[in-house]
C-alpha positions as CSV (number, residue, x, y, z in Angstrom):
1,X,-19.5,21.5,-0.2
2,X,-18.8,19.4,-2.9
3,X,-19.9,15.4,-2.7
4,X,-16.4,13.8,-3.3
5,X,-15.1,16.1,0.0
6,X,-18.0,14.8,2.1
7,X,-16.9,10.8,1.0
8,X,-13.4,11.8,1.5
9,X,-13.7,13.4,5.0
10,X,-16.4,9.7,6.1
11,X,-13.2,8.0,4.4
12,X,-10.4,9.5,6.7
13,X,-12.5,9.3,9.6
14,X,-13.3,5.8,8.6
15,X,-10.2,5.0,7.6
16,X,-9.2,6.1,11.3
17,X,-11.5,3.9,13.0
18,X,-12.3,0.7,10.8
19,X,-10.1,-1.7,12.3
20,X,-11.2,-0.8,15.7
21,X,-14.8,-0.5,14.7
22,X,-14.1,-4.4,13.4
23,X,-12.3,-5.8,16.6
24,X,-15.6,-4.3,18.6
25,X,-18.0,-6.1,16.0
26,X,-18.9,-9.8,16.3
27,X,-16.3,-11.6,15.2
28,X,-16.0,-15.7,14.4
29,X,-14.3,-17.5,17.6
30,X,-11.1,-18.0,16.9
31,X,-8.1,-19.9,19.1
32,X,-7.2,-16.7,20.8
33,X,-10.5,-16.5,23.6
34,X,-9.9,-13.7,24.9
35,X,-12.1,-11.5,22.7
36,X,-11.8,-8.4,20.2
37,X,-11.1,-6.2,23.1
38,X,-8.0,-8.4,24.8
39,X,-6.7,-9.1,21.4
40,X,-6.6,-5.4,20.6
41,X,-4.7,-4.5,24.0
42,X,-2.2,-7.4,23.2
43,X,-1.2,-5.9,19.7
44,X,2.1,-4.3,19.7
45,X,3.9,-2.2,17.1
46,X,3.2,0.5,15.0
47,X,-0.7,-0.9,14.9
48,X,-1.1,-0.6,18.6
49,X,-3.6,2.5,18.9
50,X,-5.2,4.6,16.4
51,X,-2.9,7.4,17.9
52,X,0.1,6.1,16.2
53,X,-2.1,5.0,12.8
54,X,-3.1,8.4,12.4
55,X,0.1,9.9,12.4
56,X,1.2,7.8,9.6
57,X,-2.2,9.0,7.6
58,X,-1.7,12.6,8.4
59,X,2.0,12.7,6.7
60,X,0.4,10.1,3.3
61,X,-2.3,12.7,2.9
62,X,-0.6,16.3,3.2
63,X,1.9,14.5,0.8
64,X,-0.9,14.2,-1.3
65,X,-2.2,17.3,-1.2
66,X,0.7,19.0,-2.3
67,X,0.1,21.8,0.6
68,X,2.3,25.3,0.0
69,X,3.8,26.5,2.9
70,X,1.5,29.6,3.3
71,X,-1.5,26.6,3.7
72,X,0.5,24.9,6.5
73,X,-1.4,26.8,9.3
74,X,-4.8,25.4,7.7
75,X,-3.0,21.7,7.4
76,X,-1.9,22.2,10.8
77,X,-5.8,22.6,12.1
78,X,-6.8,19.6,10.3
79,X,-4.3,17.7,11.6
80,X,-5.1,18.3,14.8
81,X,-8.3,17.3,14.8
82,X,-7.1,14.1,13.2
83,X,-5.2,13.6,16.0
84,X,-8.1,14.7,18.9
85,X,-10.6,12.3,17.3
86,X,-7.7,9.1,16.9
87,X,-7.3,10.4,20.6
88,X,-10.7,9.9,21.9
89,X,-11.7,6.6,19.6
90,X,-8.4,5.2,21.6
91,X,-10.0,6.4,25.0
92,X,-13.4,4.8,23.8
93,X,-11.7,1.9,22.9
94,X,-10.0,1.5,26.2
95,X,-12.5,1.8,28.2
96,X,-14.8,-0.8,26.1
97,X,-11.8,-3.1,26.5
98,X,-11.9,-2.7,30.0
99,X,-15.7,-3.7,30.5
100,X,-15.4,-6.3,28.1
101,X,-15.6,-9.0,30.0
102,X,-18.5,-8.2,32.4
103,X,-20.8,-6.8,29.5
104,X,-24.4,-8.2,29.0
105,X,-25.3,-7.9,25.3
106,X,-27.3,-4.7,25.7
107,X,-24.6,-3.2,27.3
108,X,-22.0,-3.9,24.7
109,X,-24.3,-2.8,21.6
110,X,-24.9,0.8,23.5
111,X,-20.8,0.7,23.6
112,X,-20.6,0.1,20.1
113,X,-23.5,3.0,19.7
114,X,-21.2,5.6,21.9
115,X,-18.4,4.2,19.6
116,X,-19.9,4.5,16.5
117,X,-21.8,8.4,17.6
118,X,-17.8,9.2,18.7
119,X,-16.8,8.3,15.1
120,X,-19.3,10.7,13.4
121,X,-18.7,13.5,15.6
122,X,-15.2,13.3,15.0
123,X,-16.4,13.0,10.6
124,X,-18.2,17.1,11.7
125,X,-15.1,18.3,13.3
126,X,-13.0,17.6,10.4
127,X,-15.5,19.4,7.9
128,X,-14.8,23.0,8.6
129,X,-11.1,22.9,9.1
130,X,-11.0,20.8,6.3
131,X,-13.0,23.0,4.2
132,X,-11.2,26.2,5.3
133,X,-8.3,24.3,3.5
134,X,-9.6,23.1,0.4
135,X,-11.2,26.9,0.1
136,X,-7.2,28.0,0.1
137,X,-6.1,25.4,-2.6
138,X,-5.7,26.8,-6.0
139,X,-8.0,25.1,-8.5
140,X,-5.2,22.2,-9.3
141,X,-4.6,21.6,-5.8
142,X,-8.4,21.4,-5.6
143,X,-8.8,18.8,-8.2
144,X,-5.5,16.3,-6.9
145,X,-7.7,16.6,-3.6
146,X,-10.8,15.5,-5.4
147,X,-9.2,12.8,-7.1
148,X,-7.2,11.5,-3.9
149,X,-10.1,11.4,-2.1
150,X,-11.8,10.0,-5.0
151,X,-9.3,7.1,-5.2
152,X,-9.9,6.7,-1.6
153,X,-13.5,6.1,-1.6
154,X,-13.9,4.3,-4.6
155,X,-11.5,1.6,-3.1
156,X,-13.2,1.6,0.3
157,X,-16.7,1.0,-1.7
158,X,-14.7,-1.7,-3.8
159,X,-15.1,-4.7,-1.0
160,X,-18.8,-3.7,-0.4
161,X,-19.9,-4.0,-4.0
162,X,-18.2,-7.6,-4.5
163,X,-19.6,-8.5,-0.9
164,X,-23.2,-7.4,-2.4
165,X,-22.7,-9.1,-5.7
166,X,-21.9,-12.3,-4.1
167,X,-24.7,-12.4,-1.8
C-alpha cells in the first residue's frame, strides 16, 4: 500500500480522536476545576462527541474523493467503520470520564493506554475497506486521494515541525 494512504488513514483516524486524546492528556489548570473529563461531558453542540464530528468528516472526504456511484457500496464500508471506531473512542471516553475523579495516576495512564491501543485498532480496520476502495478508483481518482490526503498530513505534521524548531 502506498505511504501517502498509510499517513492518510493515521490522519482520519487521528483526526477522529485528537481532541479527545488532548482533553485526556495533562492539561495546564485552568479556572474550570473540574478536569478534561468534566469539561468534555459539559460541551454542547455539534462538538459534543466524536460521533457527531465524524459525520461531518465522512461527507468533507467522500466530497473529496469524487466517489462514482458504482464505488458507493465500497464508500459505504469505509464509512461505517468511521462511524464504529468514533463510536467506541466515545464509549472509551465515557467511561474514562466517569472514573475520572477517583483515578490514582497509574490508573489513568493505563486509560490513556486502552485509549490510545483503541485509536490504532480502529487506524487497522480502516485499511482494508479503505484499500478495497482506492483499488476501485481510476488512476485520477487515485491521485486527488493521494493528494487530499497528502494535504492532510502535511498540515497535521505542520504544528509538530514549528514546535520542534522552537525547542
Amino acid at each position: 500500500m502506498p505511504t501517502s494512504i498509510s499517513r492518510t488513514l493515521i490522519a482520519a483516524i487521528a483526526a477522529i480522536s485528537v481532541p479527545t486524546l488532548s482533553a485526556l492528556a495533562a492539561a495546564p489548570p485552568t479556572s474550570d476545576t473540574r478536569g478534561p473529563a468534566a469539561q468534555m461531558q459539559g460541551r454542547s453542540g455539534p462538538d459534543r462527541t466524536q460521533t457527531s464530528r465524524v459525520e461531518q468528516q465522512i461527507a468533507s472526504l467522500r466530497a473529496k474523493l469524487q466517489l462514482l456511484p458504482a464505488q458507493q457500496p465500497l464508500w459505504d464500508s469505509v464509512a461505517q467503520v468511521m462511524r464504529d471506531n468514533a463510536k467506541r473512542m466515545d464509549e472509551n471516553f465515557q467511561q474514562r470520564a466517569q472514573a475520572t475523579a477517583t483515578m490514582t495516576a497509574p490508573e489513568s495512564m493505563a486509560g490513556y493506554a486502552k485509549f490510545a491501543a483503541a485509536h490504532a485498532q480502529g487506524t487497522q480496520d480502516l485499511i482494508p475497506p479503505f484499500t478495497a476502495l482506492y483499488t476501485s478508483m481510476s488512476d485520477l481518482q487515485k491521485r486527488a486521494a493521494d493528494q487530499v490526503f497528502r494535504e492532510d498530513t502535511h498540515r497535521d505534521e505542520r504544528p509538530a515541525r514549528r514546535q520542534g524548531a522552537s525547542r
